[in-house]
C-alpha positions in Angstrom: 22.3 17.6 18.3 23.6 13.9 18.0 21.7 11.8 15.5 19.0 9.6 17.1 19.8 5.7 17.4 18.6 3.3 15.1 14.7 2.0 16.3 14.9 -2.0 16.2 12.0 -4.3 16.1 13.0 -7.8 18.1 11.0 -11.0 19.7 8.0 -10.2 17.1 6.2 -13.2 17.8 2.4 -14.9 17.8 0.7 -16.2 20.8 -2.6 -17.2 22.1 -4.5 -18.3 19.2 -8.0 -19.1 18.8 -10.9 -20.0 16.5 -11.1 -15.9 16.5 -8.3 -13.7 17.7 -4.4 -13.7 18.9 -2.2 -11.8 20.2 0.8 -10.2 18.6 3.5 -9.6 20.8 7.2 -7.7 19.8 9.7 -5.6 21.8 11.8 -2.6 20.3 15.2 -0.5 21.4 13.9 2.6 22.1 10.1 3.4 23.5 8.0 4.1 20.5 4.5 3.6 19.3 3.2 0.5 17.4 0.6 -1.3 15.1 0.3 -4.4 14.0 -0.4 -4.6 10.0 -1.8 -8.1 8.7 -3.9 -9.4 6.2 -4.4 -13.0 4.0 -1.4 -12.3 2.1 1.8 -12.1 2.4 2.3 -9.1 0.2 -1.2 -7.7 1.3 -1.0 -6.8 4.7 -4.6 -4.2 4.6 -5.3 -4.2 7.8 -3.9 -2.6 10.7 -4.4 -2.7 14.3 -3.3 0.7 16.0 -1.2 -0.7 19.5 -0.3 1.9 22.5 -0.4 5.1 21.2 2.1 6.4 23.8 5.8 6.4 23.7 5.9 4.6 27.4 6.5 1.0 26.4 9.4 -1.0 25.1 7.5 -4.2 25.0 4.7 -4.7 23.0 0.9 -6.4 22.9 -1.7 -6.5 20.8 -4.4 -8.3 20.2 -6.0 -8.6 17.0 -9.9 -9.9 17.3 -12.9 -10.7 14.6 -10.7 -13.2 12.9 -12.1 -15.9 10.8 -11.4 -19.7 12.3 -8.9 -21.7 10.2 -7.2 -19.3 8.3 -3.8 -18.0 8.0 -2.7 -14.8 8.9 0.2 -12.9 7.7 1.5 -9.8 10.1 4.3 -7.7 10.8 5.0 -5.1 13.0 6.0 -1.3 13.2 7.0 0.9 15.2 7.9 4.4 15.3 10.2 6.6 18.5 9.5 9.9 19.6 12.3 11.1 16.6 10.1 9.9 14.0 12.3 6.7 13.1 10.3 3.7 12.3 11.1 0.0 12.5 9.3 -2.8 10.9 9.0 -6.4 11.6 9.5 -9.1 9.1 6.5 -10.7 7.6 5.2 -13.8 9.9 2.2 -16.1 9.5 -0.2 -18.0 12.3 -3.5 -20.1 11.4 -6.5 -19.6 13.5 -7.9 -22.7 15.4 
């Protein structure tokens, strides 16, 4: 069989930030599943937020709630196709209002 294309993470980006949640939103190649991972460090991204669980979407949302007000959160994203190949997001930051 021909090898399966390269899975590629673009557009991973913050939006609708409050004194609790926000939404993470990113689009990818291929359709694929997706979680957000985040955490208060940069290097310590603990906590993970399971997205669509289906391989039906190119584009991405996800909201991440329970969040503490004015405090920074680090994220990235990462996906994975039907193939198995997984893509991940650089590391990005937003504070909470």
């Amino acid at each position: 069989p021909p090898p399966s294309p390269a899975l590629f993470i673009s557009n991973a980006r913050h939006s609708l930030i409050t004194q609790n949640s926000a939404r993470i939103n990113w689009d990818a190649n291929d359709f694929c599943t997706g979680q957000v991972e985040y955490g208060l460090a940069a290097n310590q991204l603990t906590m993970k937020n399971i997205a669509e669980l289906t391989y039906n979407y190119k584009s991405h949302q996800q909201p991440l709630n329970g969040l503490s007000p004015a405090t920074t959160y680090f994220y990235r994203v990462v996906s994975k196709n039907a193939a198995g190949i997984t893509a991940t997001s650089g590391v990005a930051s937003f504070t909470t209002l």
